[in-house]
VMD Tcl script that builds the backbone (N, CA, C; Angstrom):
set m [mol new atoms 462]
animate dup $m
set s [atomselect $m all]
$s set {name element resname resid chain x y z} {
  {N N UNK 1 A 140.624 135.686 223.775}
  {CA C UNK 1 A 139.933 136.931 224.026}
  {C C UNK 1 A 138.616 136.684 224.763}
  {N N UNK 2 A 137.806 135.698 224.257}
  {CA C UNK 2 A 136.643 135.245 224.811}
  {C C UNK 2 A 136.687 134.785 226.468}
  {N N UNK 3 A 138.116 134.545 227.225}
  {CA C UNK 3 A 138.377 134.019 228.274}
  {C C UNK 3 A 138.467 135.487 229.260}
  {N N UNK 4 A 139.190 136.253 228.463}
  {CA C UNK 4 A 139.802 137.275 228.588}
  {C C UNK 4 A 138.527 137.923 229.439}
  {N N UNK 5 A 137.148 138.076 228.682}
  {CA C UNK 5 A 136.036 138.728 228.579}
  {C C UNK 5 A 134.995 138.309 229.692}
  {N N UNK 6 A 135.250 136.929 229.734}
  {CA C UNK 6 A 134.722 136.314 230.814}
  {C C UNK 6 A 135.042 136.486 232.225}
  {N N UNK 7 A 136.644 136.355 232.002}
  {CA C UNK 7 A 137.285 136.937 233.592}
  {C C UNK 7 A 136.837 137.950 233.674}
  {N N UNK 8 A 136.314 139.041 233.284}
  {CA C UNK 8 A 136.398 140.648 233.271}
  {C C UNK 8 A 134.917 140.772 233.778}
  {N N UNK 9 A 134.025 139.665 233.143}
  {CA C UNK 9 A 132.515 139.965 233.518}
  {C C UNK 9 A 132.825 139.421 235.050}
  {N N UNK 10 A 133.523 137.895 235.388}
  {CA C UNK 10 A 133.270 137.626 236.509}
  {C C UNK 10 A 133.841 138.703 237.493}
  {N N UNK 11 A 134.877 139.469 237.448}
  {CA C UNK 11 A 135.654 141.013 238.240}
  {C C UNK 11 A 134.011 141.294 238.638}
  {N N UNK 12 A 133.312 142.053 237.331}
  {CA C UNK 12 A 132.306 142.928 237.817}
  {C C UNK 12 A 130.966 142.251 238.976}
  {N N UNK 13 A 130.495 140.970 238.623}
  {CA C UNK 13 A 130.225 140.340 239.333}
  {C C UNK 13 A 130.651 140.384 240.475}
  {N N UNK 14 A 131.896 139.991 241.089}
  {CA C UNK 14 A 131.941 139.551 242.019}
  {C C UNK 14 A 132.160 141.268 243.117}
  {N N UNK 15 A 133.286 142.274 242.416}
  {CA C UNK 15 A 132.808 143.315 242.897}
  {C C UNK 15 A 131.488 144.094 243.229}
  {N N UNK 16 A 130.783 143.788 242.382}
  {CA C UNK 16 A 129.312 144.660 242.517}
  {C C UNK 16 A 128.712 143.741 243.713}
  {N N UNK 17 A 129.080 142.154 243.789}
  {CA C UNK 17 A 128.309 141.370 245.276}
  {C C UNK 17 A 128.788 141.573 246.365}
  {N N UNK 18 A 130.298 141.910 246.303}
  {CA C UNK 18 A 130.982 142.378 247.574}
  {C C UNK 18 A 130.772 143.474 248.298}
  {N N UNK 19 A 130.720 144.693 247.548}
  {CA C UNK 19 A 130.946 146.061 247.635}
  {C C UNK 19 A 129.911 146.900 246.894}
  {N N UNK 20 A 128.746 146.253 246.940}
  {CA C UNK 20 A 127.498 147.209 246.405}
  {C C UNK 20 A 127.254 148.540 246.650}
  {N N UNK 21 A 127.384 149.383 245.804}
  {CA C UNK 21 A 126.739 151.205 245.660}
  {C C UNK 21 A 125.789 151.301 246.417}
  {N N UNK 22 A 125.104 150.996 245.545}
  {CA C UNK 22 A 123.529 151.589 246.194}
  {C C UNK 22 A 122.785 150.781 246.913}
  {N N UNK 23 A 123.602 149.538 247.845}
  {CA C UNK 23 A 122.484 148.517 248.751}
  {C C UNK 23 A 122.669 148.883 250.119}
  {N N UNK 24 A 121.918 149.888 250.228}
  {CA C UNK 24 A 120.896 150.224 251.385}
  {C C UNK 24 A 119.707 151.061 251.042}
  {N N UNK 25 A 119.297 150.990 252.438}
  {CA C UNK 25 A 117.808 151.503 252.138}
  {C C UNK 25 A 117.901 153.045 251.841}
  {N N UNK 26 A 116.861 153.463 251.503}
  {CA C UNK 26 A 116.709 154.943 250.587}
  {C C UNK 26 A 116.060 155.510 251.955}
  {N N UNK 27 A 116.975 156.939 252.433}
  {CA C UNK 27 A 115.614 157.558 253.787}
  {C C UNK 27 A 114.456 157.954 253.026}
  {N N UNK 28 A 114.712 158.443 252.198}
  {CA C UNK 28 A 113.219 158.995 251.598}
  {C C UNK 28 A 112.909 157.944 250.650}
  {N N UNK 29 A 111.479 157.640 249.847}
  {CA C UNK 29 A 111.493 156.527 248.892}
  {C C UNK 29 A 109.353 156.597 248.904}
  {N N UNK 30 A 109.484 156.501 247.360}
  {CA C UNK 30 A 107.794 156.412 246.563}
  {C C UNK 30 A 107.502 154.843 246.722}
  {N N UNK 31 A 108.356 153.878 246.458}
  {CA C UNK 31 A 107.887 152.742 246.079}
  {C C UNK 31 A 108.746 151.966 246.679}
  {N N UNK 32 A 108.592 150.548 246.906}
  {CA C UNK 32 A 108.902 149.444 247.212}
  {C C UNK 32 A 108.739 148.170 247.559}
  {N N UNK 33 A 109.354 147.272 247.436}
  {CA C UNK 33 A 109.350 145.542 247.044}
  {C C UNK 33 A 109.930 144.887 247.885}
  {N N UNK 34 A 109.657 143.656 248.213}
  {CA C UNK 34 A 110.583 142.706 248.445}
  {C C UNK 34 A 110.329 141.610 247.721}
  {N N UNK 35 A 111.588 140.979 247.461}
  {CA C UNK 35 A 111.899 139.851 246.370}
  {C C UNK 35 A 112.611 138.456 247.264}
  {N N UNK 36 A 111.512 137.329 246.682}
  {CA C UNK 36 A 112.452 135.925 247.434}
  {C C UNK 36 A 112.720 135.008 246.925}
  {N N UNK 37 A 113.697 134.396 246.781}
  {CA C UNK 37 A 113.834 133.177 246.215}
  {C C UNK 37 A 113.819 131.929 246.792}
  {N N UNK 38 A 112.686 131.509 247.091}
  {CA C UNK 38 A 112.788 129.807 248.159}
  {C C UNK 38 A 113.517 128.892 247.978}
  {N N UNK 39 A 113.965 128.783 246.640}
  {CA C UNK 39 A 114.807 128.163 246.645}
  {C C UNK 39 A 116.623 128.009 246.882}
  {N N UNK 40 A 116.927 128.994 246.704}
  {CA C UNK 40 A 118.389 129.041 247.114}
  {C C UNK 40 A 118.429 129.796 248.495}
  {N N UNK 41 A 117.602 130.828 248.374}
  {CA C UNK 41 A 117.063 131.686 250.010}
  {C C UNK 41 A 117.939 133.345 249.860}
  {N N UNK 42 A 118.254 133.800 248.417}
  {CA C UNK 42 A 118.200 135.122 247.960}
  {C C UNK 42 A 116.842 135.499 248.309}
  {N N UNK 43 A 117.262 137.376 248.832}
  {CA C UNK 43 A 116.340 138.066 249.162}
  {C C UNK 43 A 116.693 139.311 249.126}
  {N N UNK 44 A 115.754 140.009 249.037}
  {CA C UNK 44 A 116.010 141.357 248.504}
  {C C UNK 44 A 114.578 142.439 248.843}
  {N N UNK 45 A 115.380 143.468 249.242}
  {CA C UNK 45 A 114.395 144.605 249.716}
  {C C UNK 45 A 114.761 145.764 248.814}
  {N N UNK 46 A 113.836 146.324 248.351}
  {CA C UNK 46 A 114.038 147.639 246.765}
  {C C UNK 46 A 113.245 148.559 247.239}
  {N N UNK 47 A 114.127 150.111 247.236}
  {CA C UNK 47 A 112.848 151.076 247.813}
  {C C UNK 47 A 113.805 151.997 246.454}
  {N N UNK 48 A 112.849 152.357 245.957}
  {CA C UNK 48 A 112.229 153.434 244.644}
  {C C UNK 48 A 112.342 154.847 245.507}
  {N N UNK 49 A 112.784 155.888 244.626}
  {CA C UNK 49 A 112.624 157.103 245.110}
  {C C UNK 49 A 112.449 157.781 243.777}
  {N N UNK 50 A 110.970 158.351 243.075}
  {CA C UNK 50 A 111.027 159.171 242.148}
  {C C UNK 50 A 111.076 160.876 241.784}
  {N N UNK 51 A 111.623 161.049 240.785}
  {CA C UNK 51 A 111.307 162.577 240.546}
  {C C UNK 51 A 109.946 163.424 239.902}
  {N N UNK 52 A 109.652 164.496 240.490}
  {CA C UNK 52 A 108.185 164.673 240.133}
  {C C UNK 52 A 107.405 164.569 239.029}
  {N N UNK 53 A 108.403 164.274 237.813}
  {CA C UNK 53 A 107.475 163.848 236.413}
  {C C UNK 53 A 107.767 162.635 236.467}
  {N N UNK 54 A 108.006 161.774 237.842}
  {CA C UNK 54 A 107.741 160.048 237.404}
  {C C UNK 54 A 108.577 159.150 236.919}
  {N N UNK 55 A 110.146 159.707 236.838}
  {CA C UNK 55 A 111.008 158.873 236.448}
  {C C UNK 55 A 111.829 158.513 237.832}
  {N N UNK 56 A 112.489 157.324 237.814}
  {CA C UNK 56 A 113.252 156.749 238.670}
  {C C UNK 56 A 114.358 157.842 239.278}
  {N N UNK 57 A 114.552 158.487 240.530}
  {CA C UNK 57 A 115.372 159.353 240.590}
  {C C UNK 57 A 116.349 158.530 241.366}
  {N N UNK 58 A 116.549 157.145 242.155}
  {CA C UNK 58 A 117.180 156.482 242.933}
  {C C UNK 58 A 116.732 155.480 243.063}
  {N N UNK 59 A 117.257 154.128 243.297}
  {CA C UNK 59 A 116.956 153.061 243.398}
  {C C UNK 59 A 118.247 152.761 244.876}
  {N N UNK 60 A 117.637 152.112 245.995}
  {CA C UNK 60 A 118.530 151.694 246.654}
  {C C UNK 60 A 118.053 149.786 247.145}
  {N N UNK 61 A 118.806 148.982 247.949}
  {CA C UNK 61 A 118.326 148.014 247.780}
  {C C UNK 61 A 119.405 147.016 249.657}
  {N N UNK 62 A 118.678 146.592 250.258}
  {CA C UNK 62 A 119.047 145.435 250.799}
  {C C UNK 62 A 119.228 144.102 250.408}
  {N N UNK 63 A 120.187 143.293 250.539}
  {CA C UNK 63 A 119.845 142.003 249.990}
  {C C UNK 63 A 120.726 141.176 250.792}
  {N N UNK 64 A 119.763 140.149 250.418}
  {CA C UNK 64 A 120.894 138.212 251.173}
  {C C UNK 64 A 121.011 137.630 250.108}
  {N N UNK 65 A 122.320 137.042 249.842}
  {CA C UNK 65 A 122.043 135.823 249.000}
  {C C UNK 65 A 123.282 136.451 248.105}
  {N N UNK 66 A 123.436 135.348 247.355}
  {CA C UNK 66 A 124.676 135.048 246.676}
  {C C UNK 66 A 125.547 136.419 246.109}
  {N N UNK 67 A 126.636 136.516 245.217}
  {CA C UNK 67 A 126.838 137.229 244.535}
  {C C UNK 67 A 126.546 137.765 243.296}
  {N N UNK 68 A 125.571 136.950 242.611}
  {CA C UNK 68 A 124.973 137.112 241.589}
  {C C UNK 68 A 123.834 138.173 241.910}
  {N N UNK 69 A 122.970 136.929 242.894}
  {CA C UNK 69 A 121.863 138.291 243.018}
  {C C UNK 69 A 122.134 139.861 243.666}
  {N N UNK 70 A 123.304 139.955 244.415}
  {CA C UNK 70 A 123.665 141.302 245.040}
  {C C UNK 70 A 124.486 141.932 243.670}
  {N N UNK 71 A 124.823 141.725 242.709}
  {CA C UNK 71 A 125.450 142.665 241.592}
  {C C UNK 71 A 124.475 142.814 240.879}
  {N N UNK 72 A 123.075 141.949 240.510}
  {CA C UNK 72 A 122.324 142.164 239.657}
  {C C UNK 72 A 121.660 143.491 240.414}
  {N N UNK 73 A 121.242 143.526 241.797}
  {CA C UNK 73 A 120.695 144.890 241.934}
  {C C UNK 73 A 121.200 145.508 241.752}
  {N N UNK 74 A 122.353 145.614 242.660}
  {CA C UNK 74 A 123.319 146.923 242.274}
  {C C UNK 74 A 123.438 147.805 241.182}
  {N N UNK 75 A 123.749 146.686 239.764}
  {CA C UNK 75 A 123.574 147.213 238.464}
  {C C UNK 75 A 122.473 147.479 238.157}
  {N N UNK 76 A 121.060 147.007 238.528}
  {CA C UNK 76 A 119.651 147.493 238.794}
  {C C UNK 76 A 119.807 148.804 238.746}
  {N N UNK 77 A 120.472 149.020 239.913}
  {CA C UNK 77 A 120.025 150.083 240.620}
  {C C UNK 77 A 120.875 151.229 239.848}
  {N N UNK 78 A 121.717 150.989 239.101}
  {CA C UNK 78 A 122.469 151.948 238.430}
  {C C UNK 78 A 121.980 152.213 237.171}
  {N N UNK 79 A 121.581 151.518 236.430}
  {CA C UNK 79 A 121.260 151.499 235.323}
  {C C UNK 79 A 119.227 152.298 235.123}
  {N N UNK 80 A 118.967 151.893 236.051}
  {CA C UNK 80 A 117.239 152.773 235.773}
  {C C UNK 80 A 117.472 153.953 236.164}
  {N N UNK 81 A 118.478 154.359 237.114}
  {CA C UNK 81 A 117.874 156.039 237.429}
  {C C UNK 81 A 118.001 156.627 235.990}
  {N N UNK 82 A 116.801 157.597 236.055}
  {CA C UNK 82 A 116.781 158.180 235.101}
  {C C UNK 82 A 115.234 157.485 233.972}
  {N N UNK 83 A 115.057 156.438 234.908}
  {CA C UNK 83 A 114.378 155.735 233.580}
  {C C UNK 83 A 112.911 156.336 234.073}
  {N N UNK 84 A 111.646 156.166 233.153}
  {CA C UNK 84 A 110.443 156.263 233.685}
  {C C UNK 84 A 109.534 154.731 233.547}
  {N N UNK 85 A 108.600 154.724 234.036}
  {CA C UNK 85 A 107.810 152.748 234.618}
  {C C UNK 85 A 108.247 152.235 232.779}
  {N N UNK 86 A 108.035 152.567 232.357}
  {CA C UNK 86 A 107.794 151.877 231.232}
  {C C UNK 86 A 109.218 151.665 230.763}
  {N N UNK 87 A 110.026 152.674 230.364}
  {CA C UNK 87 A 111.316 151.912 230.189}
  {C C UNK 87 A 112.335 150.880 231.235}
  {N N UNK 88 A 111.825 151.145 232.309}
  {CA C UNK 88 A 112.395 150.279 233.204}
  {C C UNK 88 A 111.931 148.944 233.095}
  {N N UNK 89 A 110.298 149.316 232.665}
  {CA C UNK 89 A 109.870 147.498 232.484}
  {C C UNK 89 A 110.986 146.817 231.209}
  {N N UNK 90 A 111.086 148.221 230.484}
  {CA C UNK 90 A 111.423 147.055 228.944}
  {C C UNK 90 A 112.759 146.835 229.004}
  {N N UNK 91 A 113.546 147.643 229.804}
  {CA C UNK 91 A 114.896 147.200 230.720}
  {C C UNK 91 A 115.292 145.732 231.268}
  {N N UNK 92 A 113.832 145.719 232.058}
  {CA C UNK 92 A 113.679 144.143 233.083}
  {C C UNK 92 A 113.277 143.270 232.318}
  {N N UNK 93 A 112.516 143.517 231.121}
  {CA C UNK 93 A 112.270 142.060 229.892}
  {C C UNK 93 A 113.753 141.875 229.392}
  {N N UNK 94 A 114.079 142.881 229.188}
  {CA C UNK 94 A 115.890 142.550 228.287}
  {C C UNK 94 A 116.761 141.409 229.029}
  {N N UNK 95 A 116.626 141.963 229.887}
  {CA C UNK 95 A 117.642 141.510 231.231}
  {C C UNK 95 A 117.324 140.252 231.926}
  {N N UNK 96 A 116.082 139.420 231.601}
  {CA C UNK 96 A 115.330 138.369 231.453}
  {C C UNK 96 A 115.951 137.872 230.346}
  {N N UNK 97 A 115.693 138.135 229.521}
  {CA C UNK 97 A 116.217 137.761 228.206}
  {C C UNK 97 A 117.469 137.287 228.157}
  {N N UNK 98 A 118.386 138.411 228.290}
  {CA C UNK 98 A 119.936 137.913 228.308}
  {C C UNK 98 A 120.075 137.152 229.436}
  {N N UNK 99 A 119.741 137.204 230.781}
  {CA C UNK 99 A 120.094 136.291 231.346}
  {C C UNK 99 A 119.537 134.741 231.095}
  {N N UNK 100 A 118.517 134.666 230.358}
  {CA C UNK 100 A 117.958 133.254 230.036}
  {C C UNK 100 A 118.848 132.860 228.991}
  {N N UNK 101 A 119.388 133.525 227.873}
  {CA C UNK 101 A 119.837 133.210 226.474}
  {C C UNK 101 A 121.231 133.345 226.339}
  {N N UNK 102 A 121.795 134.542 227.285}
  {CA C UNK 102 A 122.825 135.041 227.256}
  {C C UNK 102 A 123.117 135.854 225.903}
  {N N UNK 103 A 121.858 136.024 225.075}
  {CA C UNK 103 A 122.068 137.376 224.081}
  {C C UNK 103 A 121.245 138.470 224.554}
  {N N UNK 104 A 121.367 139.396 224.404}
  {CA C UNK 104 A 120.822 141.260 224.573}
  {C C UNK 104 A 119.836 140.952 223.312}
  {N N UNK 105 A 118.574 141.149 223.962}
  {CA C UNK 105 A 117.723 141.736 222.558}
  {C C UNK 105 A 117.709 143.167 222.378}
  {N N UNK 106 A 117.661 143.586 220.924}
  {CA C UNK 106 A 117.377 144.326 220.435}
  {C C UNK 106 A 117.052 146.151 221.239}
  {N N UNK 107 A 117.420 146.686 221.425}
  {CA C UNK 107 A 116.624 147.587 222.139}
  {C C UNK 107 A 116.986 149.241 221.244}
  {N N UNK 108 A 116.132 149.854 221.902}
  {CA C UNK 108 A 116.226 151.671 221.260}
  {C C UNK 108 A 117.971 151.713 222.036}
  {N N UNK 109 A 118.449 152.863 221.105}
  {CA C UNK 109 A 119.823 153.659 221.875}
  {C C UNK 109 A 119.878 153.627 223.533}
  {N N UNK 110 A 119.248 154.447 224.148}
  {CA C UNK 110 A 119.350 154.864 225.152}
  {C C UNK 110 A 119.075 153.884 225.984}
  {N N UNK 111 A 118.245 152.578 225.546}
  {CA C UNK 111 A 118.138 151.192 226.306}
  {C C UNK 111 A 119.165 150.268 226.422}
  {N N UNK 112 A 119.384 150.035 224.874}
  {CA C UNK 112 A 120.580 149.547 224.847}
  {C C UNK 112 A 121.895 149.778 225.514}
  {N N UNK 113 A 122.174 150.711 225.602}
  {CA C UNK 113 A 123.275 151.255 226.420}
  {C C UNK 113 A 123.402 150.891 227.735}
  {N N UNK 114 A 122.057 151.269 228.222}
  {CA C UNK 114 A 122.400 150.700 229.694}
  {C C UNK 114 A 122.284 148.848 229.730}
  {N N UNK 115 A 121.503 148.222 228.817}
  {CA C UNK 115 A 121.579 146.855 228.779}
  {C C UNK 115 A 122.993 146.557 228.976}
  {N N UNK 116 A 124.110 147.135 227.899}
  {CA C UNK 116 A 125.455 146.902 227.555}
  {C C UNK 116 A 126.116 146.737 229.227}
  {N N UNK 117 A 125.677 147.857 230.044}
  {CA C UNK 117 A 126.134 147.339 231.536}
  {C C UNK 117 A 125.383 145.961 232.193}
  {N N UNK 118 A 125.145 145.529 231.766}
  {CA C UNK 118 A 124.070 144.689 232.217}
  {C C UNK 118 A 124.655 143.095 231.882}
  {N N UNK 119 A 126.100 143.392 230.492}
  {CA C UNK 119 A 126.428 142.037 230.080}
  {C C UNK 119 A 127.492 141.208 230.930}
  {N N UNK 120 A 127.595 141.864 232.025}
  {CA C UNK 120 A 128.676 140.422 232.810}
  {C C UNK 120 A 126.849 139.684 233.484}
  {N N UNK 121 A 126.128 139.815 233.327}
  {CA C UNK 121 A 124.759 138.816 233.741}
  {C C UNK 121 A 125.003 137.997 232.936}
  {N N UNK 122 A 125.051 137.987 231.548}
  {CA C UNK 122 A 124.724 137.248 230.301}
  {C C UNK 122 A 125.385 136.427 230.429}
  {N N UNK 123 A 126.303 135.759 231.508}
  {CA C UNK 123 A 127.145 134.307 231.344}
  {C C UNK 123 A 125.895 133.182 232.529}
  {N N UNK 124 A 125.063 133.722 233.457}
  {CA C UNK 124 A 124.225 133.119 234.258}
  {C C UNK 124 A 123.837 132.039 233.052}
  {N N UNK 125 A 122.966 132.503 232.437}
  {CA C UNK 125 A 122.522 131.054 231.167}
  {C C UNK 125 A 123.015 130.094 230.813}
  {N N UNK 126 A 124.370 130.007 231.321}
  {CA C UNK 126 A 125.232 128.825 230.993}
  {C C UNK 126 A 124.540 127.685 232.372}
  {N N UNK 127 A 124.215 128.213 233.474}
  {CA C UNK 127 A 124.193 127.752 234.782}
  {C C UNK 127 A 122.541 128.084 235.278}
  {N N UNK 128 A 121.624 127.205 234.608}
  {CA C UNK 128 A 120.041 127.442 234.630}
  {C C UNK 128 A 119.451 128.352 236.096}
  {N N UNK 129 A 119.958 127.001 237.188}
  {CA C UNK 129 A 119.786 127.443 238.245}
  {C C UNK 129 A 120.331 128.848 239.000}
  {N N UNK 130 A 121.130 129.496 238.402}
  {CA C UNK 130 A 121.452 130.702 238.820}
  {C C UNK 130 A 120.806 131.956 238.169}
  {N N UNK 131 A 119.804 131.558 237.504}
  {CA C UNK 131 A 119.033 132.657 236.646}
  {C C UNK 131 A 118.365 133.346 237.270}
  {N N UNK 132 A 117.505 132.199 238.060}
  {CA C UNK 132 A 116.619 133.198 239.268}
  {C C UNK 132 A 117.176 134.286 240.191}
  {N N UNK 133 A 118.931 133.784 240.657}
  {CA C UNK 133 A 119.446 134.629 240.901}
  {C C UNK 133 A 119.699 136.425 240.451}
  {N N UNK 134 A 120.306 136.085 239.237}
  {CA C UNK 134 A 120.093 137.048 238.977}
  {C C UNK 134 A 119.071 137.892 239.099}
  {N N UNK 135 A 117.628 137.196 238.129}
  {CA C UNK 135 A 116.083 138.446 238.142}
  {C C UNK 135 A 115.814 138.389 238.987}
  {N N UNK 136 A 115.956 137.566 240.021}
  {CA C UNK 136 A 115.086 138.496 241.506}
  {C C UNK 136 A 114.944 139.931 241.430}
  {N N UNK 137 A 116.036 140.340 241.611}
  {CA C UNK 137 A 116.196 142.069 242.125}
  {C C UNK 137 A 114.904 142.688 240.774}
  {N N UNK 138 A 115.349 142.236 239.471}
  {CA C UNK 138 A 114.399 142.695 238.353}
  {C C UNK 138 A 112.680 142.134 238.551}
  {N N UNK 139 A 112.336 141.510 239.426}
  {CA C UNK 139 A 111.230 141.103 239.738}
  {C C UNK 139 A 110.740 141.730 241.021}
  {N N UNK 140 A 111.543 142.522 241.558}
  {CA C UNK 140 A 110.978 143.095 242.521}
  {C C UNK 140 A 111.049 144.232 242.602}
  {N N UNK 141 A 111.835 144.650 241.333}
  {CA C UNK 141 A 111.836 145.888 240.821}
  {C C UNK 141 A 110.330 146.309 239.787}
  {N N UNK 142 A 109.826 145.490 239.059}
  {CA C UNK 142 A 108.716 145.062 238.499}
  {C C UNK 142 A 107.439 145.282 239.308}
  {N N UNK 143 A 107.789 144.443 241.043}
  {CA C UNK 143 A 106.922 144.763 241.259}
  {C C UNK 143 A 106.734 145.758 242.425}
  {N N UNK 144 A 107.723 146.885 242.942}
  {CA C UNK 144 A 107.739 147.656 243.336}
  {C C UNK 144 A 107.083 148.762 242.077}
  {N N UNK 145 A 107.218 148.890 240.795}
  {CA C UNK 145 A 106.262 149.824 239.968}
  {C C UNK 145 A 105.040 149.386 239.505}
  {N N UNK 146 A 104.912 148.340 239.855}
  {CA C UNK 146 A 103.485 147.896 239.686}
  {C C UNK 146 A 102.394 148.460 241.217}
  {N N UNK 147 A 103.224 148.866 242.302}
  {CA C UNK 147 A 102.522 148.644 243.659}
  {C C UNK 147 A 102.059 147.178 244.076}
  {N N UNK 148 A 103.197 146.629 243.926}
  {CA C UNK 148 A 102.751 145.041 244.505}
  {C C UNK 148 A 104.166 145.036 245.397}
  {N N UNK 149 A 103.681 144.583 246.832}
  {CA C UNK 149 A 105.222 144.824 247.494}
  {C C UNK 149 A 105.845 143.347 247.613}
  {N N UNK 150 A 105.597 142.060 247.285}
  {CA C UNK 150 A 106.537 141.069 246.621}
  {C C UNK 150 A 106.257 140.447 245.631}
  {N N UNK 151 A 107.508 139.922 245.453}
  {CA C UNK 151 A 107.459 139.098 244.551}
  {C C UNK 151 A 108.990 137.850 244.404}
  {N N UNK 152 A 108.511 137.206 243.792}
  {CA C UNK 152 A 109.312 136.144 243.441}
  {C C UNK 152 A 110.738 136.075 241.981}
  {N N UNK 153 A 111.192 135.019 242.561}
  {CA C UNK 153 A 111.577 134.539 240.969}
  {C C UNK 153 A 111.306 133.979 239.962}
  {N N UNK 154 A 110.074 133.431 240.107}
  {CA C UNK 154 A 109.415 132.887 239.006}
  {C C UNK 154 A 109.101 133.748 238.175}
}
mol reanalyze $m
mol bondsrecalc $m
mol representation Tube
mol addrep $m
């Protein structure tokens, strides 16, 4: 079953790097980032589009680089609309988390839930060097709501 589960995360993976939703740029858009990784040479462009009380109304995204980092936005980008700065940050600590540990911490209902899309990431931890992969997009998502327009994988 555990094999079973794994093939199924790698499906979503590799679909979400092939055939990304939401990776292009946003015509309209409040905020945005770019994200790099020097070392493998993932990259990523994030433009934010919010709704007038301040929550994420769209996330769209450009990117280079592997399949990891192009599904992690993607699912980025699916999983915050709707969110406002602060739950999105505690979104992007989770998602740090599981991808370092490969367990989901803890979160409220409505966090959790979207974390739960978030678990074909949680096998990266097996494979150190592909971690950065993944959080890029979450680091430049970080710092597109901070108003910092890059950032890294560190």
């Amino acid at each position: 079953m555990f094999e079973d589960l794994r093939d199924l995360y790698q499906e979503v993976i590799l679909d979400h790097g092939r055939k990304p939703r939401h990776g292009a740029k946003l015509a309209a858009y409040d905020a945005t980032a770019r994200g790099d990784n020097p070392l493998c040479g993932d990259r990523i462009a994030l433009w934010l589009q919010y709704t007038p009380d301040g929550h994420i109304a769209r996330a769209g995204f450009e990117a280079k680089g592997c399949a990891i980092s192009i599904a992690s936005a993607d699912l980025m980008a699916e999983v915050v609309a709707g969110l406002d700065a602060d739950a999105a940050r505690a979104l992007a600590g989770a998602l740090q988390t599981l991808a370092k540990t490969g367990a989901a911490p803890a979160l409220d209902a409505p966090l959790a839930e979207r974390l739960a899309r978030l678990l074909p990431l949680a096998g990266v931890h097996e494979f150190p060097s592909r971690v950065k992969c993944a959080t890029l997009p979450w680091h430049a998502l970080l710092a597109a709501l901070a108003g910092t327009e890059n950032a890294t994988s560190e």
